[in-house]
C-alpha positions as CSV (number, residue, x, y, z in Angstrom):
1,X,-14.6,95.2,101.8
2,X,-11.0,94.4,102.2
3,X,-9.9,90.9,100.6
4,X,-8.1,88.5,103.3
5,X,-4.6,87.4,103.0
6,X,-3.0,84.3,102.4
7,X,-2.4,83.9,105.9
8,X,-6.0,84.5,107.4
9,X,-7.3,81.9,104.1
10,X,-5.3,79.6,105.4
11,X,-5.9,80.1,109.3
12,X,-9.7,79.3,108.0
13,X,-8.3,76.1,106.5
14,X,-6.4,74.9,109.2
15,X,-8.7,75.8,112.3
16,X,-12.7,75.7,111.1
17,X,-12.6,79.8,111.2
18,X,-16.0,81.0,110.8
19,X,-15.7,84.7,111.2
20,X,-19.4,87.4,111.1
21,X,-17.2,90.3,110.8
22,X,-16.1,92.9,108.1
23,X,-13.4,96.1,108.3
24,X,-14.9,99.0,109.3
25,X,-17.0,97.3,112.3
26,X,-16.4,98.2,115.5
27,X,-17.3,94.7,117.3
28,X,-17.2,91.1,115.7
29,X,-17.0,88.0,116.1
30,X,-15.1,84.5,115.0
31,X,-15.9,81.1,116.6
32,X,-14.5,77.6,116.0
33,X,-15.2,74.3,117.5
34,X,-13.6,75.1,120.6
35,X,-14.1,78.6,121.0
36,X,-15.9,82.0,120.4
37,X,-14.0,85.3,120.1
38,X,-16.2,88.1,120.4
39,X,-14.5,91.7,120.8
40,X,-15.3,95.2,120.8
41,X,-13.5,98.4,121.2
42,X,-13.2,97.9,124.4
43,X,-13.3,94.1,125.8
44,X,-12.4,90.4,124.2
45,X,-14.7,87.7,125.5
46,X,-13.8,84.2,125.0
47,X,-16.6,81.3,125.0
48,X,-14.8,78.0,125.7
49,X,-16.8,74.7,124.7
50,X,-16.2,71.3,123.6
51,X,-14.0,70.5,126.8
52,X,-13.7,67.3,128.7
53,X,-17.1,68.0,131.3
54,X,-14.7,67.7,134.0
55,X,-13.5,70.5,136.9
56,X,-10.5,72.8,136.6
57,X,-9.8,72.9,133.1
58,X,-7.5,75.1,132.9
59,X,-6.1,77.2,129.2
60,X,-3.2,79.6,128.4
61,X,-4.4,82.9,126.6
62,X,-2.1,85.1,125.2
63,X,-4.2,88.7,124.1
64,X,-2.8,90.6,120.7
65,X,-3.7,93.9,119.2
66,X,-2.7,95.2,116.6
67,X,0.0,92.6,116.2
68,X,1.7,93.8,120.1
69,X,1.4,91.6,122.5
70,X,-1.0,92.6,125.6
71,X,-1.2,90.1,128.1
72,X,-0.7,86.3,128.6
73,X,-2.9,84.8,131.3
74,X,-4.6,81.8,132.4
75,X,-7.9,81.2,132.6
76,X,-9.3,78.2,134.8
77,X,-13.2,77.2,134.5
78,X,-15.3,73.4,135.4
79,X,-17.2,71.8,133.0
80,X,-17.1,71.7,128.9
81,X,-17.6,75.3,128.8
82,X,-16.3,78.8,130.0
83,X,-16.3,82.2,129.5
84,X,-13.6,84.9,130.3
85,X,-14.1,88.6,129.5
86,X,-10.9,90.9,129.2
87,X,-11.3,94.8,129.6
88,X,-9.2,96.3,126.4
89,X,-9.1,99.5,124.9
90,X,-8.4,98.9,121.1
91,X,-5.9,102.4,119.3
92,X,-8.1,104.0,116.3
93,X,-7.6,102.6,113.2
94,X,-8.0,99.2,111.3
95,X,-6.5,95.9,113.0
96,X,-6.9,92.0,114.5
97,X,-7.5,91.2,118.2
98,X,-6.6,88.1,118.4
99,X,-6.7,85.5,121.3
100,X,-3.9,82.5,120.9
101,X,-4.7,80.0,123.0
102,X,-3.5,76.6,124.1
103,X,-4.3,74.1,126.4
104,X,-3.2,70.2,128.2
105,X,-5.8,69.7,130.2
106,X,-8.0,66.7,132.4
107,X,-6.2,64.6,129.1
108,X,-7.2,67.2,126.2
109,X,-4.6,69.2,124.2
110,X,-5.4,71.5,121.9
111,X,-5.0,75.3,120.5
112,X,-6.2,78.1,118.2
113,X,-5.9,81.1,117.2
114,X,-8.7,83.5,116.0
115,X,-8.9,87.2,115.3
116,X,-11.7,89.6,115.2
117,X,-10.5,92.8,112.8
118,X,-11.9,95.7,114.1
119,X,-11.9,99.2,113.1
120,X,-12.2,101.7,116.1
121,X,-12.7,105.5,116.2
122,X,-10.6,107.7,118.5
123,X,-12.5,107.6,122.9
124,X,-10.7,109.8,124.9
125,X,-11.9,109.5,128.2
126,X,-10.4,109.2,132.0
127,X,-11.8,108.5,135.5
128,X,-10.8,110.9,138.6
129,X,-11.1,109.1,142.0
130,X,-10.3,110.7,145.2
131,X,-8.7,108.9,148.8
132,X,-7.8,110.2,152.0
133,X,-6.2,109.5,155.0
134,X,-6.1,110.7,158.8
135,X,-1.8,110.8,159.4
136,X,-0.8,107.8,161.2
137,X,-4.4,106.6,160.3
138,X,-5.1,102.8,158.5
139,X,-4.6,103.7,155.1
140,X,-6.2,105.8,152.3
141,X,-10.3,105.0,151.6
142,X,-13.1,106.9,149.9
143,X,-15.2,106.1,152.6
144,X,-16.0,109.6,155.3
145,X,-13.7,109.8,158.2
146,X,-13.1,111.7,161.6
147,X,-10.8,113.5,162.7
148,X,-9.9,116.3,165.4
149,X,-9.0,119.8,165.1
150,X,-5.2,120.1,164.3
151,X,-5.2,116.4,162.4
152,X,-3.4,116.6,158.9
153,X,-5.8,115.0,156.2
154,X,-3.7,113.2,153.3
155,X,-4.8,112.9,150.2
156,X,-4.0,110.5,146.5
157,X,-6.2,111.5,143.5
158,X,-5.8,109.0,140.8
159,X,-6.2,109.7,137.0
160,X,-6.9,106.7,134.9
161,X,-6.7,106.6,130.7
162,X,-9.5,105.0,130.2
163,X,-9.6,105.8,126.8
164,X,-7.5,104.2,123.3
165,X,-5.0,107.3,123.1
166,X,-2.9,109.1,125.0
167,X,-3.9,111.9,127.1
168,X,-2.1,115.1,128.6
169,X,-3.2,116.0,131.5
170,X,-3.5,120.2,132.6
171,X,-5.7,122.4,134.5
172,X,-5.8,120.4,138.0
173,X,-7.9,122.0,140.7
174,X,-8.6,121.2,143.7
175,X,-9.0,124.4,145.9
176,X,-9.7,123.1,149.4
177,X,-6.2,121.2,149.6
178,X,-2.6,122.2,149.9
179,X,1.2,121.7,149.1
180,X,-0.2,119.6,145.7
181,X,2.5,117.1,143.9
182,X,2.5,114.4,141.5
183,X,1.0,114.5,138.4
184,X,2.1,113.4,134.6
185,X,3.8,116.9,134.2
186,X,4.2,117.3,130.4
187,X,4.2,113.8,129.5
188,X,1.1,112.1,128.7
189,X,-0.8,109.2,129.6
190,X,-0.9,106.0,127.9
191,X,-4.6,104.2,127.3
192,X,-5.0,101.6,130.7
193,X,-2.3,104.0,132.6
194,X,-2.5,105.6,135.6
195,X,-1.4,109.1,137.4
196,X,-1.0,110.6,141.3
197,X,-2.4,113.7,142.2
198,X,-0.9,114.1,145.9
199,X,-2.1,116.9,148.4
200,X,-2.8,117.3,152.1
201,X,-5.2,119.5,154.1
202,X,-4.8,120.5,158.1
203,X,-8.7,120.5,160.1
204,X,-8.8,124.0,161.7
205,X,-12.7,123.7,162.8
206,X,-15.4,121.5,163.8
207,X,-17.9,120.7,161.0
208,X,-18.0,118.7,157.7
209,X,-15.1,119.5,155.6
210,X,-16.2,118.2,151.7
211,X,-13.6,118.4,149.1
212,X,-13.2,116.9,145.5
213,X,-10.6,117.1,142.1
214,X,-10.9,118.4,138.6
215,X,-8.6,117.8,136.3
216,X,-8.7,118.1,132.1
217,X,-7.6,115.3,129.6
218,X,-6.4,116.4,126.2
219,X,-5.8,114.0,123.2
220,X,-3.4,114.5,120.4
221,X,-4.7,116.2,117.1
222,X,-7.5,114.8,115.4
223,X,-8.3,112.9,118.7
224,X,-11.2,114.1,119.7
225,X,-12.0,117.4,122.0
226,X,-10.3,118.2,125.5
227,X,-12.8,116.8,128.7
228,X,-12.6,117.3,132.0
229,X,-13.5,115.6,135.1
230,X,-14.4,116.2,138.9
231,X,-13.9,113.1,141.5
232,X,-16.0,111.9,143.6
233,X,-16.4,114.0,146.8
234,X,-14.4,113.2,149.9
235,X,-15.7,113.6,153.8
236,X,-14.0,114.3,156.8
237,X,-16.3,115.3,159.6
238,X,-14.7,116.9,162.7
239,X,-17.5,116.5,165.3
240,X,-17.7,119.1,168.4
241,X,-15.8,118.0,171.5
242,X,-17.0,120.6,174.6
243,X,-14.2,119.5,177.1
244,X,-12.2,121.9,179.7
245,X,-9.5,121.3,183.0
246,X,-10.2,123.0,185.9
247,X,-7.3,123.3,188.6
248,X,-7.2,125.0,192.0
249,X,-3.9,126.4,193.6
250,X,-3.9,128.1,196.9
251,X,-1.7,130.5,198.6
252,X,-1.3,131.7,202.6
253,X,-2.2,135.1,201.9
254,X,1.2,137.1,202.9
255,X,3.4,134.1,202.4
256,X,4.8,135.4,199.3
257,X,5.4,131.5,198.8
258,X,3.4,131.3,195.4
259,X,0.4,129.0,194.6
260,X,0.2,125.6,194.5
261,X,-1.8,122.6,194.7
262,X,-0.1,121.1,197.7
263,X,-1.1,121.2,201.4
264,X,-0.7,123.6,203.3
265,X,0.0,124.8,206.9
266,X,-2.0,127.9,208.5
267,X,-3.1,129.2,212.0
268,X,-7.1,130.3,212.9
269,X,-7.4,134.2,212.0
270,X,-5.4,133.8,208.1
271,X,-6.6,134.2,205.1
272,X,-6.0,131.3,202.2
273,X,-6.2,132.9,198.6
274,X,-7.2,130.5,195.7
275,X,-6.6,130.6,192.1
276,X,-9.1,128.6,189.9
277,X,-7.7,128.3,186.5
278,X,-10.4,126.8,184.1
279,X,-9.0,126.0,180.3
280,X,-11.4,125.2,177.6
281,X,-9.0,121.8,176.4
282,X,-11.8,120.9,173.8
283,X,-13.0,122.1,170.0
284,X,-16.0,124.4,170.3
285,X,-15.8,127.6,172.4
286,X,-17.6,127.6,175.7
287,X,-19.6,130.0,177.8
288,X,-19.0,129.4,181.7
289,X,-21.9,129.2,183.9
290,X,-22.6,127.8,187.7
291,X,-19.4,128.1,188.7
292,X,-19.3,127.3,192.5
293,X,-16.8,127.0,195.5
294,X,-19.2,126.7,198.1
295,X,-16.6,127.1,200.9
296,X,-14.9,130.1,199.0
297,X,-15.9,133.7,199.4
298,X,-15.2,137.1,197.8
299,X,-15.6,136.0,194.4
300,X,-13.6,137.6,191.1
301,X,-12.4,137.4,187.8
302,X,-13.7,134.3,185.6
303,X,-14.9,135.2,181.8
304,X,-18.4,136.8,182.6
305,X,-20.7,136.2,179.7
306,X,-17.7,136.0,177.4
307,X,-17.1,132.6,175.8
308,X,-13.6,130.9,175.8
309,X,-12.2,130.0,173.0
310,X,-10.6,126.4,172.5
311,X,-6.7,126.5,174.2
312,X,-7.7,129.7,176.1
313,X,-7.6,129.9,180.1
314,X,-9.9,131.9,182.3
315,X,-8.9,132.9,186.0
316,X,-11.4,132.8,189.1
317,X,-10.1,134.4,192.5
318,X,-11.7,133.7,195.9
319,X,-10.3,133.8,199.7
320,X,-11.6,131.8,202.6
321,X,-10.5,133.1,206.5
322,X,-9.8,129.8,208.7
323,X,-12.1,130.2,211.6
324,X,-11.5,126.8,213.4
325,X,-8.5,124.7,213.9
326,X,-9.5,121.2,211.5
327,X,-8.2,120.5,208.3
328,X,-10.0,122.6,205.6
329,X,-10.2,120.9,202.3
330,X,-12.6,122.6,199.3
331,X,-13.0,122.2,195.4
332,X,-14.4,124.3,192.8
333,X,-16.7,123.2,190.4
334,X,-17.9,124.7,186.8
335,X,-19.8,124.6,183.9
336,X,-18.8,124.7,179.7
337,X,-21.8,124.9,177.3
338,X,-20.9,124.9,174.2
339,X,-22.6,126.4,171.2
340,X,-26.2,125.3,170.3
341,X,-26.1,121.9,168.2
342,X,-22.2,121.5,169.5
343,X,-23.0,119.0,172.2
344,X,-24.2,118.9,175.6
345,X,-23.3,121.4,178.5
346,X,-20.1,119.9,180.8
347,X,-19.7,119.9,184.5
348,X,-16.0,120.1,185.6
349,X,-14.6,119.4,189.2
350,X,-11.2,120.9,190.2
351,X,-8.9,118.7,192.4
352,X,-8.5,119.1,196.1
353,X,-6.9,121.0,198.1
354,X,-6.0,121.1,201.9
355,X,-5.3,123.5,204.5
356,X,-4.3,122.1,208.0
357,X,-4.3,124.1,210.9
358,X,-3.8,121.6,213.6
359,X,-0.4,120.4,213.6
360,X,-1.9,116.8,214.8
361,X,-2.5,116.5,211.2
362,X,0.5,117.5,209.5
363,X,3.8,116.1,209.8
364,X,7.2,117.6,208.5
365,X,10.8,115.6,208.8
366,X,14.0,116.8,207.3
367,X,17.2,115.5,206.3
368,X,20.3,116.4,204.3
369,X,19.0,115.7,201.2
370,X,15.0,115.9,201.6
371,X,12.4,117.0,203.2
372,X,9.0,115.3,204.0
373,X,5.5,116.9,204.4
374,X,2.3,114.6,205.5
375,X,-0.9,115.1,205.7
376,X,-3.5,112.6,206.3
377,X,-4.6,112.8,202.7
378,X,-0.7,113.5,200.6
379,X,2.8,113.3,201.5
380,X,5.0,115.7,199.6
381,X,9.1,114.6,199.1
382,X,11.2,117.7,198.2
383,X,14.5,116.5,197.3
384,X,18.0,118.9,197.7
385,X,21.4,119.1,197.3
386,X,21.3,116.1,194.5
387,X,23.9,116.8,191.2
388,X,22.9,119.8,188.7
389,X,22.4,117.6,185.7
390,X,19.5,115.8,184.0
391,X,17.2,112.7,185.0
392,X,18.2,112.3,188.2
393,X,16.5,108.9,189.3
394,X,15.0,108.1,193.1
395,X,13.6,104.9,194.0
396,X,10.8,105.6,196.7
397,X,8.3,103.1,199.1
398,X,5.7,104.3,201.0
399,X,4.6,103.2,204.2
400,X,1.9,103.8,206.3
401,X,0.9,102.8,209.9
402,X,3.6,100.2,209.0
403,X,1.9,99.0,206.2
404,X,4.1,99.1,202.8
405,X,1.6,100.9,200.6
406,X,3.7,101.6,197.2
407,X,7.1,101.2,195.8
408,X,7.8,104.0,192.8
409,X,10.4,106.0,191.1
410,X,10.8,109.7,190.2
411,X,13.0,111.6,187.9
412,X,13.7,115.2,187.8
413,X,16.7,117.6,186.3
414,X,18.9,119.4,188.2
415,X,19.8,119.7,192.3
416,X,16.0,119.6,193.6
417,X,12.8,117.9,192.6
418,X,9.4,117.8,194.4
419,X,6.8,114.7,194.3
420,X,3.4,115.0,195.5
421,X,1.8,111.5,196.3
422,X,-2.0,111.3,197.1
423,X,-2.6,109.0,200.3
424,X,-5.1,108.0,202.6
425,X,-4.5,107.5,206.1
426,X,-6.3,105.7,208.8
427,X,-8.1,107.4,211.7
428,X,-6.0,107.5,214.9
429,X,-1.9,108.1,215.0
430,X,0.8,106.8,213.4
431,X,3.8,107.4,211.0
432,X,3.8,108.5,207.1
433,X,7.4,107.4,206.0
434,X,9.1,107.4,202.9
435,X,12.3,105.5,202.4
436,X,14.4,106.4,199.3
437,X,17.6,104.9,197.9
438,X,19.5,106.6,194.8
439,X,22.6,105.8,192.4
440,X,22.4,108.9,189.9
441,X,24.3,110.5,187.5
442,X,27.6,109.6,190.2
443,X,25.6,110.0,193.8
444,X,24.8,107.4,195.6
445,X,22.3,107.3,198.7
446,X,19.6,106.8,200.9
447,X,17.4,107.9,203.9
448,X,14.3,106.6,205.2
449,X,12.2,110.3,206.7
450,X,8.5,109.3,208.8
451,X,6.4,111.9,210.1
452,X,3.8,111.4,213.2
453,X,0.1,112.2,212.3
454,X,-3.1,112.1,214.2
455,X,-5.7,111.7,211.9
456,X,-9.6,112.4,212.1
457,X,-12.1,109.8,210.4
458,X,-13.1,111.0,206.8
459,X,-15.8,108.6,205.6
460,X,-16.4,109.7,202.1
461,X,-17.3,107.9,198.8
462,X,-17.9,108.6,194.6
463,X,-20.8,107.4,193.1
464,X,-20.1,107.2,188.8
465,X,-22.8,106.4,186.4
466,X,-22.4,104.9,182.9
467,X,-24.6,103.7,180.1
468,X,-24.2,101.2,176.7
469,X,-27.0,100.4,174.6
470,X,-27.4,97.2,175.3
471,X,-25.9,95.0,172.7
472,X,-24.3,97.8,171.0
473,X,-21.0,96.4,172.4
474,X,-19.8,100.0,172.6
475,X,-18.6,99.8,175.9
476,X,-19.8,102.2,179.2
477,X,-19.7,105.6,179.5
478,X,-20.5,108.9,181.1
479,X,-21.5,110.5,178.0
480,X,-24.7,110.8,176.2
481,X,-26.4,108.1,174.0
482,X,-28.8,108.0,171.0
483,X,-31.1,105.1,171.1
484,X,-34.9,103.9,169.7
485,X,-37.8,103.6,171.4
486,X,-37.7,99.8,172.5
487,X,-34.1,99.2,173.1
488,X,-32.9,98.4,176.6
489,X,-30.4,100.9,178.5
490,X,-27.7,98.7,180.5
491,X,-26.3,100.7,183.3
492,X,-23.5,100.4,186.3
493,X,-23.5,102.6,189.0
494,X,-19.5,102.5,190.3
495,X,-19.3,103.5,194.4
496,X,-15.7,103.6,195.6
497,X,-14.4,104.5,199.0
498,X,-12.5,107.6,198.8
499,X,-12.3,108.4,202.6
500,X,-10.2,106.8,205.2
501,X,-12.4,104.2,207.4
502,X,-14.3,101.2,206.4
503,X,-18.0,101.8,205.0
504,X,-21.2,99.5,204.9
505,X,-23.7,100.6,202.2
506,X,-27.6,101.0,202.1
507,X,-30.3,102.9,200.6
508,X,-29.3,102.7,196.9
509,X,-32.3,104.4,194.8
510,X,-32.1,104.6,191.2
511,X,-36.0,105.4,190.3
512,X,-36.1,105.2,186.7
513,X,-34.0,102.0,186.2
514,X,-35.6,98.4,186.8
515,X,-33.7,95.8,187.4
516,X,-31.0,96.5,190.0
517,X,-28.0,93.6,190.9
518,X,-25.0,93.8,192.6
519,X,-23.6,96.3,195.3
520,X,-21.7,95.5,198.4
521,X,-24.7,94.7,200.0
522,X,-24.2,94.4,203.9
523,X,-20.2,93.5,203.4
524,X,-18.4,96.8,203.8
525,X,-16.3,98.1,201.7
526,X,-12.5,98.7,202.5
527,X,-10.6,102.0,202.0
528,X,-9.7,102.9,197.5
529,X,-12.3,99.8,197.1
530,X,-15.3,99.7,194.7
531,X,-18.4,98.2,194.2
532,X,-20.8,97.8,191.2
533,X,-24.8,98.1,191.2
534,X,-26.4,97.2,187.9
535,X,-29.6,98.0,186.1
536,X,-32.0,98.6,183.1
537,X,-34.2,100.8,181.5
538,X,-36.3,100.3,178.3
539,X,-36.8,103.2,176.0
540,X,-40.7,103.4,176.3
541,X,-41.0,106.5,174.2
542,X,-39.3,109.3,172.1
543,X,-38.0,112.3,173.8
544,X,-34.3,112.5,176.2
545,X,-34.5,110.1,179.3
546,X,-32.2,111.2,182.3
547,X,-31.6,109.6,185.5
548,X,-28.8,109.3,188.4
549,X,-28.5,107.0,191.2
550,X,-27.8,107.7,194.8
551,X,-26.6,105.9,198.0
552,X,-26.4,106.1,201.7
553,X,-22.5,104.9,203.6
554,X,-22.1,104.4,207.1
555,X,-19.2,104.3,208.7
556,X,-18.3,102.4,211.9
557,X,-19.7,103.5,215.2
558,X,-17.7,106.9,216.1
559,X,-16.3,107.3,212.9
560,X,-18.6,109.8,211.2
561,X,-22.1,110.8,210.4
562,X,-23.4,108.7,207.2
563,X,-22.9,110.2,203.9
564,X,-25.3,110.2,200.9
565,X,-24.3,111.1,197.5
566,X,-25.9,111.3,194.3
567,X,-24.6,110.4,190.7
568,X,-23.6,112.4,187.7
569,X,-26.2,112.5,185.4
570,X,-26.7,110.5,182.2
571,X,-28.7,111.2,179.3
572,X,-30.7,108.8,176.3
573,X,-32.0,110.7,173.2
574,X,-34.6,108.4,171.8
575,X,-35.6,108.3,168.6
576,X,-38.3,107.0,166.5
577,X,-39.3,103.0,167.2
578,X,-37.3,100.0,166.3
579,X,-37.8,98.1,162.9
């Protein structure tokens, strides 16, 4: 055993020491009356007593070891006693740690200083710990994330020394992520330091993409062997999204005009081609099924049994020969299903598009520098003879039957620019007129162009169906739901009027949902207007619950045969019972 100097014989003089450790240990500790020091290798923990038995006492600590200063803190605790415990990672070799404290507190001054001599063998050892972040996302977490095809996943992996030497750092792996910097290098790493590993990886599929680091810590000579580590594994799940557009252009076959999505004018006896361009815009390929266009005939192209991949386009081709002079307006609608386990099959309908043949129900009006085409359900402005330069800006309000509808602007580059409006006109006749005024790029403006249409009555109306579980405060939607057996199913069935007359509402069936509120009930509802039924369902049982609503309009006496329509579908899963 080592003899103590002058200075600790006299420290035990001065302060009470009372010390149960020898050199060569690897924990000890020293006490006095105000105080126990007890420290190992790798923490100090001082045992405050004798102190006024009062709140917020508050002392100044200063840490030492191996005569260098560590850290100075304050430590704050109520009553006559307290305990603080400081992480420390004591070099190899023989030395003091040693805890000077001082304190003026709730009228009670004091200090000491007492030292536990330690002797502590070389412990190399590190920690590996692995973040991540979506780009643009809330910050970097070890928690699992989702992301999206295409998303760039960033990552920070930091090495901690949590060892008493220094460690150099080699050998990092981490094979599932790219364009890797940061690091140590060369230099080592100091005992308590850290390090930044920095990498990123781009999401190319749908799936769980798992990843984790390795990375080996060396100490110096006579330190102890190299050891390496792996982080903890991080998640990014990219979950299928089956999702495609479907658009339908149409051409007067001859015209050599080109397709487009716009009305258009043509006489009993021609034939109107149609393109029906489906793209998958989702993450999962998709095989296309039930495709229909029930007013269409002579039926091509489309993928067969091929699937599409995500970002690819398919083509249907289809004619219809216009055998009676009234407006002729059709849609196309299609299927996606999407791999087994990738989701639910999707139902797609394309936008509308319009043939008139009765010039009652188109109107065209020219001027110098546009040209206006109505129809009684778009008006199309084509502006000319503007400057050839960019963002040329035209201020535009809509009227209808006199009635100032909307007041917009539209931008295009260079001498003409079209913009296609979607309107709804009232039975009878009147005038569709747009009146623009311009000061662009040097040209200054205006006209005001009507055309005259005689329009038919169009009673029409959507019916959309959502779903929450209730409570969930997910919000409503179309899309499927996972639920227990016992939990309620909230639903709102949406009816808007999307024809052009007035329409009173009855008949609303829902069979499998209890519970039904609102509606219009016997008020009608106006033209673009909506109403709201409500209802329940509780999950009685495990197994997938579907249901849609329907509902009968009527429109006013000689305006139209009632319409019935019935809803999109909506799904439950239900699992298991509530506990």
């Amino acid at each position: 055993m080592r003899l103590l100097g002058a200075g600790m014989i006299l420290a035990v003089a001065l302060f009470g020491l009372c010390s149960s450790t020898a050199w060569g240990a690897t924990s000890g500790s020293v006490e006095n009356e105000n105080a126990v020091l007890e420290a190992t290798c790798t923490f100090a923990s001082i045992a405050y007593r004798g102190f006024p038995s009062l709140p917020n006492n508050v002392v100044a600590q200063t840490l030492t070891i191996h005569g260098a200063k560590v850290s100075k803190s304050t430590f704050t605790f109520n009553g006559s006693t307290g305990t603080d415990t400081i992480p420390i990672a004591v070099p190899p070799g023989a030395g003091n740690v040693d805890i000077h404290a001082a304190w003026d507190t709730n009228g009670f001054k004091g200090h000491f200083d007492l030292g536990v001599p330690l002797e502590c063998p070389p412990a190399p050892s590190f920690s590996i710990v692995k973040r991540q972040e979506i780009v643009g996302g809330g910050g970097f977490t070890s928690s699992p994330l989702t992301g999206k095809v295409g998303q760039t996943v960033d990552y920070e992996i930091v090495v901690t020394n949590t060892g008493n030497i220094p460690l150099t750092f080699s050998g990092f792996t981490d094979e599932h992520c790219e364009d890797v910097t940061g690091g140590p290098g060369a230099a080592s790493v100091a005992p308590r330091a850290s390090t930044t590993y920095f990498c990123s990886h781009v999401l190319t599929e749908v799936g769980s993409y798992e990843n984790s680091a390795s990375d080996t810590g060396t100490p110096s000579v006579g330190g102890g062997s190299p050891a390496t580590q792996t982080s903890n594994t991080a998640v990014v799940n990219v979950p299928p999204e089956p999702s495609f557009a479907i658009e339908k252009l149409q051409e007067v076959q001859g015209s050599a005009t080109g397709f487009t999505t716009s009305p258009l004018v043509a006489e009993v006896g021609q034939t109107v081609d149609y393109e029906i361009v489906v793209t998958n815009t989702g993450n999962v390929p998709l095989t296309f099924g039930e495709f229909t266009d029930e007013h269409c005939e002579s039926l091509t192209g489309g993928p067969g049994a091929g699937s599409v991949a995500p970002g690819a386009s398919t083509t249907y081709f289809c004619d219809h020969v216009m055998t009676i002079a009234k407006p002729y307006r059709n849609t196309a609608t299609d299927t996606g299903t999407p791999p087994a386990g990738d989701g639910s099959p999707v139902a797609r309908t394309s936008n509308t598009v319009e043939v008139v043949p009765n010039p009652g129900e188109v109107g065209k009006k020219e001027g110098e520098n546009g040209v206006v085409t109505a129809t009684c359900s778009s008006i199309s402005i084509t502006y000319r003879n503007f400057p050839n330069k960019p963002d040329n800006t035209v201020t535009q309000t809509l009227t209808i039957h006199g009635a100032k509808i909307s007041k917009s602007t539209f931008t295009f580059n260079g001498p003409t620019g079209t913009d296609v409006i979607s309107i709804v006109v009232p039975p009878g006749t009147g005038v569709v007129d747009i009146h623009a005024t311009w000061n662009t790029n040097g040209f200054k403006g205006h006209f005001d162009l009507g055309a005259t249409l005689k329009c038919t009555p169009e009673p029409a109306f959507s019916i959309d169906k959502l779903q929450e579980i209730s409570g969930s405060g997910k919000g409503f939607t179309a899309a499927p739901l996972t639920g227990k057996v016992g939990q309620t199913v909230d639903y709102e069935i949406v009816v808007t009027n999307t024809g052009n007359v007035a329409l009173t509402f009855s008949g609303f069936t829902d069979e499998h949902c209890e519970n039904v509120t609102g509606g219009p009930g016997a008020t009608q509802l106006a033209l673009g207007a909506s109403a709201t039924y409500l209802c329940n369902h509780v999950l009685a049982e495990a197994g997938l619950y579907s249901n849609t609503a329907s509902d009968t309009a009527t429109p006013p006496s000689g305006d139209g045969s009632p319409v019935t329509q019935t809803s999109n579908t909506v799904v439950v899963e239900a699992e298991g019972l509530l506990r």
